[in-house]
FIKE-202027 format. One line per field, with one value per residue (C-alpha): x, y, z; chain; residue number from 1. Coordinates in Angstrom, 2 decimals, always signed. Example, Ala and Ser with C-alpha at 12.3 -4.5 7.8 and 13.67 -1.06 7.14 Angstrom:
BEGIN
east <- c(+12.30;+13.67)
north <- c(-4.50;-1.06)
up <- c(+7.80;+7.14)
kette <- c(A;A)
nr <- c(1;2)
// end
This chain:
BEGIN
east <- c(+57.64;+57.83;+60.10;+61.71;+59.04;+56.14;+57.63;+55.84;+58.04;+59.11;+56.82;+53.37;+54.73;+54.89;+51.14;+50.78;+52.21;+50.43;+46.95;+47.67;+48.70;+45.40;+43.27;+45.04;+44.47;+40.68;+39.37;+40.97;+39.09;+36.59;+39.06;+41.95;+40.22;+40.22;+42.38;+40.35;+36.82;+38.56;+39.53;+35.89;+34.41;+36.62;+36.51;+39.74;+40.16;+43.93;+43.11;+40.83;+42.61;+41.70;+38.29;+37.39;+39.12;+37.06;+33.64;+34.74;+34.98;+32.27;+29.44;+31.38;+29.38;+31.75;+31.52;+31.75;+28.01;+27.57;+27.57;+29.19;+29.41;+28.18;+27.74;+24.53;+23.81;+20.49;+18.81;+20.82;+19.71;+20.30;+22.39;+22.18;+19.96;+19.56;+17.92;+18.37;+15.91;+15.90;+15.61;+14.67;+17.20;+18.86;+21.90;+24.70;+28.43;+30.58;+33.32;+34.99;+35.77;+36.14;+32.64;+30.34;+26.94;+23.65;+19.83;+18.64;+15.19;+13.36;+12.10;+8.60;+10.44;+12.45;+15.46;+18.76;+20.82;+18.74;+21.07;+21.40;+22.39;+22.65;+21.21;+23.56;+21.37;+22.12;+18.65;+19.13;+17.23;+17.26;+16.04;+15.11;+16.22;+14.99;+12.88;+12.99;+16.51;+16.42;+19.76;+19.84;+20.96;+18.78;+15.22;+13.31;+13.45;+10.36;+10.01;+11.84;+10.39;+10.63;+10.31;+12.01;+12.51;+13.59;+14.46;+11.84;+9.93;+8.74;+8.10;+8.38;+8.56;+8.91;+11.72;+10.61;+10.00;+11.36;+14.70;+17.72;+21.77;+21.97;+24.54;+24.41;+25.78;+24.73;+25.42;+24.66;+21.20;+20.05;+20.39;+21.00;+20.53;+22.09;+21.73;+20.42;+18.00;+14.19;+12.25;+13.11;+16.58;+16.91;+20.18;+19.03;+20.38;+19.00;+20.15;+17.77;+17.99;+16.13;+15.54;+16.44;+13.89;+10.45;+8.28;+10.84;+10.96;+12.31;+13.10;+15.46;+18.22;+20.46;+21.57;+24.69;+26.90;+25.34;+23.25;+24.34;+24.09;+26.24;+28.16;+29.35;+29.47;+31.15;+30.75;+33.02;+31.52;+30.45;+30.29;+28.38;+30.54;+29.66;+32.38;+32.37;+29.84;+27.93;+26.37;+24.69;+23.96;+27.04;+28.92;+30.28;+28.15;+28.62;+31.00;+32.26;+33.49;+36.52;+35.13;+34.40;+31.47;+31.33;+28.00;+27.36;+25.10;+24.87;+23.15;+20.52;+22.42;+24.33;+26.96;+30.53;+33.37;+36.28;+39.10;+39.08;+39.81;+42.80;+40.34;+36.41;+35.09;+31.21;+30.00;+32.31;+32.16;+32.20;+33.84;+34.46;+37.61;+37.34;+39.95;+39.51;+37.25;+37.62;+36.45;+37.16;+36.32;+33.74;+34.75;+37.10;+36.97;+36.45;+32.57;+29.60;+27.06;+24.87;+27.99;+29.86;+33.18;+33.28;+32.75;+36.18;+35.82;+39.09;+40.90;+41.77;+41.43;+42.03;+40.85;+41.22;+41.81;+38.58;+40.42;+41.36;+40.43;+43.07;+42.98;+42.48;+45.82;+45.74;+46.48;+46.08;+44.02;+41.19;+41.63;+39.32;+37.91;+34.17;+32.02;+28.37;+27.94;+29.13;+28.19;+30.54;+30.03;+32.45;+33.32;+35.33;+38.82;+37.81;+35.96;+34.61;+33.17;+30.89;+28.77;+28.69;+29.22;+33.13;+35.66;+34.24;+31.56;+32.66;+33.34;+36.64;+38.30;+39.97;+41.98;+41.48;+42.33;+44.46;+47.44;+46.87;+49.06;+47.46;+47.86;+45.74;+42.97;+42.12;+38.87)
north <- c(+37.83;+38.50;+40.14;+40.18;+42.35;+40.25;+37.71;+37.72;+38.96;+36.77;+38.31;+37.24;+34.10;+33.76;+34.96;+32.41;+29.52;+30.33;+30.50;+26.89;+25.76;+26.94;+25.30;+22.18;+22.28;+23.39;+22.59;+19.02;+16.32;+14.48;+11.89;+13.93;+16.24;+13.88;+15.61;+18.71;+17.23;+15.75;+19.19;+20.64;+17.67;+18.96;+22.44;+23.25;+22.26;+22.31;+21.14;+18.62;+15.58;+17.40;+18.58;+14.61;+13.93;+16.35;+15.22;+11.55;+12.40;+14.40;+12.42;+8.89;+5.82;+5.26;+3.12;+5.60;+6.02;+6.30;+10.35;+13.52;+15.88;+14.22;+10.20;+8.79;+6.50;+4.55;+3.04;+0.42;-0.15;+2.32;+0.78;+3.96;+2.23;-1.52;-3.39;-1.41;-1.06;+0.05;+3.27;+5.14;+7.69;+9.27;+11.06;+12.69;+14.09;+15.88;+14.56;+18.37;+18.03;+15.91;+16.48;+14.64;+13.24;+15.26;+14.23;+14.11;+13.29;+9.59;+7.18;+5.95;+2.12;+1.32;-0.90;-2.94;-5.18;-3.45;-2.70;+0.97;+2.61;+5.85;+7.29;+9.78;+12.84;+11.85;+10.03;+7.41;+4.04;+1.50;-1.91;-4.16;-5.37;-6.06;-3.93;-6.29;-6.00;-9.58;-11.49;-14.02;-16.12;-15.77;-16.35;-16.30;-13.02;-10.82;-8.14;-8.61;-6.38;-6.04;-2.22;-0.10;+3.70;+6.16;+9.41;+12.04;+10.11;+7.31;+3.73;+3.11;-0.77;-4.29;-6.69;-10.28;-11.05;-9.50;-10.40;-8.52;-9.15;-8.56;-7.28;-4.16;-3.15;-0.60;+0.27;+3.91;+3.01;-0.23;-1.06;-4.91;-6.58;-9.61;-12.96;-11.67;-14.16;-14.90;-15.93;-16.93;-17.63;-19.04;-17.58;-16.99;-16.60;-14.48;-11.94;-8.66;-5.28;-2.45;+0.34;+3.69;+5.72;+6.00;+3.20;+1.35;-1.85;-4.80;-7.95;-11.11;-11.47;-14.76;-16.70;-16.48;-18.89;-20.10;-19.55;-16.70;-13.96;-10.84;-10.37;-6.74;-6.09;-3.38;-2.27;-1.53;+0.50;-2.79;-5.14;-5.95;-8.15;-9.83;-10.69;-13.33;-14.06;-16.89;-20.22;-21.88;-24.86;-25.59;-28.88;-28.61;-25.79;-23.72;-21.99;-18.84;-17.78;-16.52;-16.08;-13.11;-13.55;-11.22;-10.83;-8.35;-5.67;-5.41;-8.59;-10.77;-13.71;-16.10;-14.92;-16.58;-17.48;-15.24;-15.38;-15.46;-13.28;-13.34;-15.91;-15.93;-13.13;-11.64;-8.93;-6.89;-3.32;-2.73;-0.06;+0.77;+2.77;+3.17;+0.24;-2.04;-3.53;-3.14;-5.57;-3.99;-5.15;-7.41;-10.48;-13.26;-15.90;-19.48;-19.87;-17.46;-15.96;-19.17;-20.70;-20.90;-19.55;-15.27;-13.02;-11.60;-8.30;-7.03;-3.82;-5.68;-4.37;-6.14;-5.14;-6.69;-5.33;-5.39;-6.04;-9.57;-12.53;-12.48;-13.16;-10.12;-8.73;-7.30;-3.78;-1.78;-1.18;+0.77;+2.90;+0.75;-2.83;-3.69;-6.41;-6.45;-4.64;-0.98;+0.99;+1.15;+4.47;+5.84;+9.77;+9.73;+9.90;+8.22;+5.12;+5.64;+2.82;+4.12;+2.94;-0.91;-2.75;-3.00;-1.55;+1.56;+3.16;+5.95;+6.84;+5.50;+7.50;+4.92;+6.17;+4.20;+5.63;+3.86;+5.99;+6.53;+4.46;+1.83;+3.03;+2.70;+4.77;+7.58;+8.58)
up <- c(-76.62;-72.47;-71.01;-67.32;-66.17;-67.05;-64.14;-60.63;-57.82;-55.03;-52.78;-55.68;-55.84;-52.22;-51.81;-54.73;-52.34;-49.71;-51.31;-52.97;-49.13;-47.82;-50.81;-50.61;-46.33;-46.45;-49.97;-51.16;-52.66;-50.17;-50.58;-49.17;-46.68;-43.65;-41.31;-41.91;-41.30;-38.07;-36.79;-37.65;-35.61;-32.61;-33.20;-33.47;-30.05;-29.21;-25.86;-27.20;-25.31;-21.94;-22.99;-23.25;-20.39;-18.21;-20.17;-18.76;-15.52;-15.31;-17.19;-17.73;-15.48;-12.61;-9.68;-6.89;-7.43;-3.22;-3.29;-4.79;-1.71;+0.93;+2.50;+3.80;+5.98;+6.88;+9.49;+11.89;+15.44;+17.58;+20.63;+22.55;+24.99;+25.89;+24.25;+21.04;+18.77;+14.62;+13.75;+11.06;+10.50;+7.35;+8.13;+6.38;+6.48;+3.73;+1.76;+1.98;+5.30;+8.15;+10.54;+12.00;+10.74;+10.45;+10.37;+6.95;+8.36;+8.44;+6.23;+6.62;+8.18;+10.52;+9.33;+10.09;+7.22;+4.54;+1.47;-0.22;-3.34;-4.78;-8.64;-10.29;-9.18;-5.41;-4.63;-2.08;-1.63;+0.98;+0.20;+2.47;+6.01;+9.58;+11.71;+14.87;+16.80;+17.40;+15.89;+13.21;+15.47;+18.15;+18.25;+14.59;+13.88;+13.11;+11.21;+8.17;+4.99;+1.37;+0.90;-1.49;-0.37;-1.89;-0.31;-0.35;-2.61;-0.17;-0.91;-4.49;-4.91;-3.29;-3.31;-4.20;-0.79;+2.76;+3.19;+5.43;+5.84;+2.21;-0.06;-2.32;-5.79;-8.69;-12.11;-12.94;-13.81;-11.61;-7.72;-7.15;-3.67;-3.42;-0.88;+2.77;+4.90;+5.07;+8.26;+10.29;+9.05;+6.15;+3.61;+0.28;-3.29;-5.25;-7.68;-7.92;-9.28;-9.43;-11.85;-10.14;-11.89;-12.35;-12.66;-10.16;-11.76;-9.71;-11.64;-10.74;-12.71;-11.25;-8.44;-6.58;-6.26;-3.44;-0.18;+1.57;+4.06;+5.41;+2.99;+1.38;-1.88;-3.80;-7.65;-10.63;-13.82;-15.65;-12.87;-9.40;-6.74;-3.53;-1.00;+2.04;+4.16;+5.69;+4.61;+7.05;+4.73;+4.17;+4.78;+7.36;+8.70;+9.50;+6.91;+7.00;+3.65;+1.62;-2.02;-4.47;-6.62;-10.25;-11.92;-14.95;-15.43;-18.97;-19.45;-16.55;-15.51;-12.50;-10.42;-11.27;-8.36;-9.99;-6.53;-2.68;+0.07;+2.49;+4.40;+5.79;+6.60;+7.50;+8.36;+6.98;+4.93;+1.10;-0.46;-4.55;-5.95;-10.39;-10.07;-7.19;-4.70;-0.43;+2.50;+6.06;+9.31;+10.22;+11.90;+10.50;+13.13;+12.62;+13.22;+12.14;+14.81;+15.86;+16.77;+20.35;+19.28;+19.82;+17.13;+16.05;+15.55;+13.48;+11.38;+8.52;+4.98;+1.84;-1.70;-4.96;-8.84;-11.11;-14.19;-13.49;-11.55;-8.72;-5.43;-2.87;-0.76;+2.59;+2.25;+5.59;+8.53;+10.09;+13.41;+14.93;+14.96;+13.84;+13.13;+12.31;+9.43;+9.16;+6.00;+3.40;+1.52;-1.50;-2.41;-5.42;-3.45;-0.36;+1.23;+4.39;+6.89;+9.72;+12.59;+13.86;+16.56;+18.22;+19.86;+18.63;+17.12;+14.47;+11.05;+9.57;+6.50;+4.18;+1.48;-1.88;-4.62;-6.95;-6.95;-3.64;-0.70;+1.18;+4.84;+7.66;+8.10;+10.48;+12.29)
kette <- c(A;A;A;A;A;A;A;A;A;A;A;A;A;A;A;A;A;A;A;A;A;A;A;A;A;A;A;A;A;A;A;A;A;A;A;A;A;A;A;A;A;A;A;A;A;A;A;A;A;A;A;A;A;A;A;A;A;A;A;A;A;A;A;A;A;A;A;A;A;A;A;A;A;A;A;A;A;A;A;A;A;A;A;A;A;A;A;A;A;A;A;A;A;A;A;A;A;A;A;A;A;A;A;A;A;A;A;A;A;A;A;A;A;A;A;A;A;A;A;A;A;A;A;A;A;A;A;A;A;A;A;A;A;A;A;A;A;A;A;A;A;A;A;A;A;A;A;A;A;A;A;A;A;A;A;A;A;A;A;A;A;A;A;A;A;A;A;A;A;A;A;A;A;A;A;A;A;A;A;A;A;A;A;A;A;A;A;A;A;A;A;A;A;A;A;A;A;A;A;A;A;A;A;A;A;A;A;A;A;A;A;A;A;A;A;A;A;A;A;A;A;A;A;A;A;A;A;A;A;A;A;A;A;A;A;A;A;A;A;A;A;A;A;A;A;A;A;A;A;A;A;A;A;A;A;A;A;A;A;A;A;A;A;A;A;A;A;A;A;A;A;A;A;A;A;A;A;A;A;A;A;A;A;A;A;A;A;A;A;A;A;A;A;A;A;A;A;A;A;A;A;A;A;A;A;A;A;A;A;A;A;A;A;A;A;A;A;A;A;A;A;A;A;A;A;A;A;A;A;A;A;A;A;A;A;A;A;A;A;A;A;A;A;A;A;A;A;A;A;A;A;A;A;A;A;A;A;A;A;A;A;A;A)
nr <- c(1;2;3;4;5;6;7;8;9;10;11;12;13;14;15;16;17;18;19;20;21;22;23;24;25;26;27;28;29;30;31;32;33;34;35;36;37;38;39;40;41;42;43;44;45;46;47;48;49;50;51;52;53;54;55;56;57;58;59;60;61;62;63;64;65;66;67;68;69;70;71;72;73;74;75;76;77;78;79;80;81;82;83;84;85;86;87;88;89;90;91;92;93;94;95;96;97;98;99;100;101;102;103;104;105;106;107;108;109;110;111;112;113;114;115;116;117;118;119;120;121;122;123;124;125;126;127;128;129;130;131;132;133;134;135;136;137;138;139;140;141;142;143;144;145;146;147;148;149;150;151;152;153;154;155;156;157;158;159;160;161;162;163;164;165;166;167;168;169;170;171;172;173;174;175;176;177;178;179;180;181;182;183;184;185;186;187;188;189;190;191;192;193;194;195;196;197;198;199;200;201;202;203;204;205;206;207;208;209;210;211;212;213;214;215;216;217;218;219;220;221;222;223;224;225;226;227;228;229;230;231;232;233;234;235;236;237;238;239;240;241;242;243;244;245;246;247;248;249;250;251;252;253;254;255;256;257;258;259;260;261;262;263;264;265;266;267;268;269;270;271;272;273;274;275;276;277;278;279;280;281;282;283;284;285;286;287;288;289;290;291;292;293;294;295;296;297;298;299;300;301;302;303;304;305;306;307;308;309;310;311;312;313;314;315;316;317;318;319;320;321;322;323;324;325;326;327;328;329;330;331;332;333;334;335;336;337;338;339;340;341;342;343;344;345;346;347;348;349;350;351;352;353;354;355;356;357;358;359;360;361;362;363)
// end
């Protein structure tokens, strides 16, 4: 009983098509619909790869944790007239462009060998160190403190006892100071971190490896490390040393030996890429500063991967040799070592990005 005119035309059936399409896309069974609950979770993003990739950047933990515009730089002692004697400065210099430091203002100590981190909102603590200029070495030295200050806010919080020539590390929520000395010279240990906001706790969580002072350490996202340094227990003392040390900071515990460096080294700089760790400078002679041979100050750098446990590779040089202790501070394309005792005093720009080429640095 139909006829040819009770068929649809091509262009109803196409509609027809089309509407069964879209059902099928935005109304199947809950069973079925998983591509399109995937797109509403994103939505619609085309670009969605890139929108994560910029939310990781931006908001990910990383372990260039030392600054976003600018470096800072604490304390020392100020050589500008002899004898020297600590001071008490904060000062500052950009990562845009290539100037020289200004005064941030003071902090209520004065301090040398104290360690230093950064929070992710730019607040920056110093932990520790000596105020008296008087070497390790030399007579016992005096002066040696426990405070924890925190820019602008003042002291918030005591180390487990006064130590300085320590080694610093952070996660994106905890400082940890690491080693250092006692009075009158005694190397230490210990493992401690602190909580980088309000109430400031300070707890111990582990033990190095073993005794040790001037060291550097440097950080990846997961891990804290601490590199070289000095044991003056050793057998036979004293020792200068070659190791890199790996503790977590997801969980409190010891400090494992993971790999060495090119050879001992002390008073050196610390510096953290995303990927790597970086020792410059400092001196890499065969004795350590109570000892009769001269310090060696050098231009060496040497850094080693985070993602596995091999040894570290010599990988450039700075414009100029230092020993002593310069501060190692990170941007997130850039390590920069400045101040110290040397050949000269300045601030060295050492490229470290991963992708980057290891070449020798420039002033």
């Amino acid at each position: 009983g139909y006829g040819i005119t009770d068929a649809k035309t091509s262009t109803e059936q196409d509609s027809d098509i089309t509407a069964s399409v879209n059902t099928l896309k935005d109304g199947a069974p809950t069973e079925l619909n998983d591509l399109n609950k995937i797109a509403a979770a994103i939505n619609d993003d085309a670009d969605f790869f890139n929108t994560v990739k910029k939310y990781t950047l931006q908001y990910a933990p990383k372990s260039v944790i030392q600054g976003h515009t600018s470096g800072f730089l604490h304390g020392g002692q100020d050589l500008s007239s002899i004898p020297g004697s600590s001071t008490n400065r904060i000062d500052s210099f950009p990562f845009a462009s290539d100037a020289n430091t200004t005064n941030e203002g003071t902090f209520g100590f004065k301090t040398g060998y104290a360690g230093s981190f950064v929070d992710p909102s730019g607040n920056y603590f110093v932990a520790g160190g000596e105020t008296n200029p008087t070497s390790i070495s030399g007579s016992p030295p005096t002066g040696f403190h426990s405070t924890i200050y925190r820019k602008n806010s003042g002291d918030v919080g005591d180390l487990s006892t006064a130590k300085a020539y320590v080694s610093s590390s952070q996660s994106s929520t905890h400082g940890y100071i690491s080693g250092g000395a006692t009075p009158p010279s005694n190397a230490i240990r210990t493992i401690e971190k602190v909580q980088m906001t309000s109430p400031f706790v300070v707890s111990t969580v582990g033990d190095l490896s073993e005794q040790k002072y001037y060291g550097a350490g440097c950080s990846s996202s997961h891990c804290g490390y601490e590199t070289g340094g000095v044991n003056p227990g050793a057998t036979p003392p004293p020792s200068n040393l070659n190791t890199i040390e790996r503790f977590p900071f997801a969980v409190d515990t010891y400090s494992s030996d993971i790999a060495d460096l090119t050879g001992g080294r002390y008073g050196h700089a610390g510096n953290s890429s995303d990927t790597h760790g970086y020792m410059s400078g400092g001196s890499i002679g065969p004795d350590h500063p109570s000892g009769n041979t001269p310090w060696s100050s050098n231009t060496s750098r040497e850094k080693f991967a985070f993602a596995n446990n091999n040894n570290a590779a010599d990988v450039g040089d700075l414009a100029s040799a230092f020993d002593r202790r310069a501060t190692g501070v990170n941007s997130d394309v850039s390590g920069y070592t400045a101040g110290s005792t040397g050949t000269n005093v300045s601030t060295d720009c050492l490229l470290y990005t991963s992708d980057a080429a290891d070449e020798r640095s420039s002033v």
